[in-house]
N, C-alpha and C positions, 0 to 999 in steps of 0.2 A: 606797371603790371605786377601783380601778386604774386609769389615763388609759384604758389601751382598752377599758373599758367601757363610758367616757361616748359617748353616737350623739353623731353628728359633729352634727346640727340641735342639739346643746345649746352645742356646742363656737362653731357660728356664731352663735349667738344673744351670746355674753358681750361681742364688739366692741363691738358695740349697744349693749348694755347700759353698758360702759364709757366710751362716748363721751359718752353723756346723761349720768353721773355727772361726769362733766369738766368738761360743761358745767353742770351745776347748780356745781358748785365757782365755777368761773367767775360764775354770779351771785351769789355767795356763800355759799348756803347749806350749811350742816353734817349735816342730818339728811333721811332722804327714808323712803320707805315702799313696798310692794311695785305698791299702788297707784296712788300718782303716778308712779314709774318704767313702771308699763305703761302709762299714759298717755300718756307720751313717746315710746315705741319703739314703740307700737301691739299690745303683746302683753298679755294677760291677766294681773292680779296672781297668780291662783293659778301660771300657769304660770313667773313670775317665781322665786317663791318656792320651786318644785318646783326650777329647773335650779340656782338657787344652794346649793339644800340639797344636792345633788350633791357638795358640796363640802368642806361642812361646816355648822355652825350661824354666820351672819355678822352678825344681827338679831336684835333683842328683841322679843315683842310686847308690844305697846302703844307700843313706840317707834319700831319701825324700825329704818332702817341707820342708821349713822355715814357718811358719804359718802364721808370720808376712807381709813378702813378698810376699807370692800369695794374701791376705787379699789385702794389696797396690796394687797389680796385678789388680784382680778382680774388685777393685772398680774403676778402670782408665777403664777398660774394659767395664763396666759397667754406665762410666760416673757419677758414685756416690760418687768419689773422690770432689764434691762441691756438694751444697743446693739448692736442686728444690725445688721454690715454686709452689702449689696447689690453685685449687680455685675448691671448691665443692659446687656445683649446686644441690640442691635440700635440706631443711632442716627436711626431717620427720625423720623417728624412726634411720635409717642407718645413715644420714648427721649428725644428732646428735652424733651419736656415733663415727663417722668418727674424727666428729672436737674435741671430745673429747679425740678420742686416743694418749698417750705417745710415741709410740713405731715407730713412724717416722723420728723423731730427728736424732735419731744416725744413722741412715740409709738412707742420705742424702735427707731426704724431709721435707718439713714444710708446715703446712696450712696459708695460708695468707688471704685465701677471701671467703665468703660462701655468699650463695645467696639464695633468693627462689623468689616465685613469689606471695607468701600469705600474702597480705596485713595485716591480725594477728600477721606475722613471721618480715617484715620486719622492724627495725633498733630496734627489743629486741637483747637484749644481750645473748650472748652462752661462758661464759667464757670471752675471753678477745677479744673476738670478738664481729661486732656486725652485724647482718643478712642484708647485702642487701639488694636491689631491683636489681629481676631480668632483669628488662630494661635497667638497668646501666651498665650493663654485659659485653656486646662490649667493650665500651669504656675504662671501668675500668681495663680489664684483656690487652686489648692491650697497655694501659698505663703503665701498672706492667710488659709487657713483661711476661705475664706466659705462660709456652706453655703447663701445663698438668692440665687435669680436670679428675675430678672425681666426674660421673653423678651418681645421685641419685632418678630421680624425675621417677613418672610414665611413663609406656611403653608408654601410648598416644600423650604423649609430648615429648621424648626421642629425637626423629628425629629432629622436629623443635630444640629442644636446641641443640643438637650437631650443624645444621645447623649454629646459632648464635657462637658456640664455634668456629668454622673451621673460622670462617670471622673477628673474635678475636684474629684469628692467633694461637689456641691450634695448635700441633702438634700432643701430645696423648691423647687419653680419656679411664680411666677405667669406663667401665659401668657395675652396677649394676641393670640396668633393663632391666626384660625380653624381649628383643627385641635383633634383627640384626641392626647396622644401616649400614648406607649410607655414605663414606667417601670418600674424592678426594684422588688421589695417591700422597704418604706425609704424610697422616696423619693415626696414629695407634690404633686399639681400640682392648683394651683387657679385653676378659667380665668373670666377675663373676657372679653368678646363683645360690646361696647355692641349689636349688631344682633341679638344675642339679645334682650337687655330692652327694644328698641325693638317687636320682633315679639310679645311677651308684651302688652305694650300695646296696639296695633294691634289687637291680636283684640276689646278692649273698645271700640274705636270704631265 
């Protein structure tokens, strides 16, 4: 089956899936099964074994996976088998925290470039980095070859900055500002909202 015929719901589901595999690694274990993994991620063994068979055959039955193996699976699948670098656009409270996180390394990303457009923010240091100007943006990320950003700056600016991203040659943008943007076909945006998933909840209280 050709990537674009996998629904995108199989494609979010494999992170999941990979994460819990890490972490059983993590407690040791070598061998798992379709049904202790939907245990873990909260999804149905059948439906486990439906999105991996997508893929290929990765499991024996009567045995299961190899933990290790679908893990190498997964991250070729995933294209996380090498190290994307990042360049996060916008330095307040989230960019901060963003450039600050550990927890990207071993999950094939790295931050390489931060940027803002606050003349207070640009060329202070954030760790072992040190704050762009956002005018250098273009040039500097097409230089780097980076193709994924991660937008951070205000809804009212969101649009124009992805515009400058997409002409920099980004491919994907996770944005965190409340807004929809505007993307040419090619390029992927995937948005987080914490006040979305908080309003999702809410409604069960």
């Amino acid at each position: 089956m050709v990537q674009s015929e996998i629904p995108n719901i199989i494609i979010s589901r494999l992170p999941v899936y990979l994460r819990a595999l890490r972490h059983m690694q993590g407690q040791g274990k070598q061998t798992t099964n379709s049904q202790e993994l939907g245990e873990q991620v909260g999804v149905s063994a059948a439906q486990i074994r439906k999105d991996v068979s997508q893929f290929g055959e990765f499991g024996k039955q009567g045995t299961g996976y190899d933990i290790a193996f679908l893990v190498k699976k997964l991250s070729e699948i995933l294209h996380i088998d090498r190290v994307w670098d990042l360049a996060v656009i916008g330095m307040g409270d989230m960019g901060h925290a963003i450039a600050r996180y550990q927890g990207f390394a071993d999950r094939g990303f790295r931050v390489a470039m931060l940027f803002d457009a606050d003349p207070a923010k640009i060329g202070t240091r954030l760790g072992s980095f040190v704050i762009r100007d956002a005018a250098e943006m273009i040039p500097a990320i097409k230089q780097a070859g980076i193709q994924i950003a991660m937008l951070c700056v205000p809804a009212s600016t969101a649009q124009a900055v992805t515009n400058q991203l997409v002409q920099a040659g980004v491919k994907a943008i996770l944005n965190y500002s409340p807004i929809n943007l505007s993307v040419p076909d090619g390029v992927r945006v995937q948005y987080l909202d914490p006040s979305v998933g908080l309003q999702r909840m809410t409604y069960y209280l």
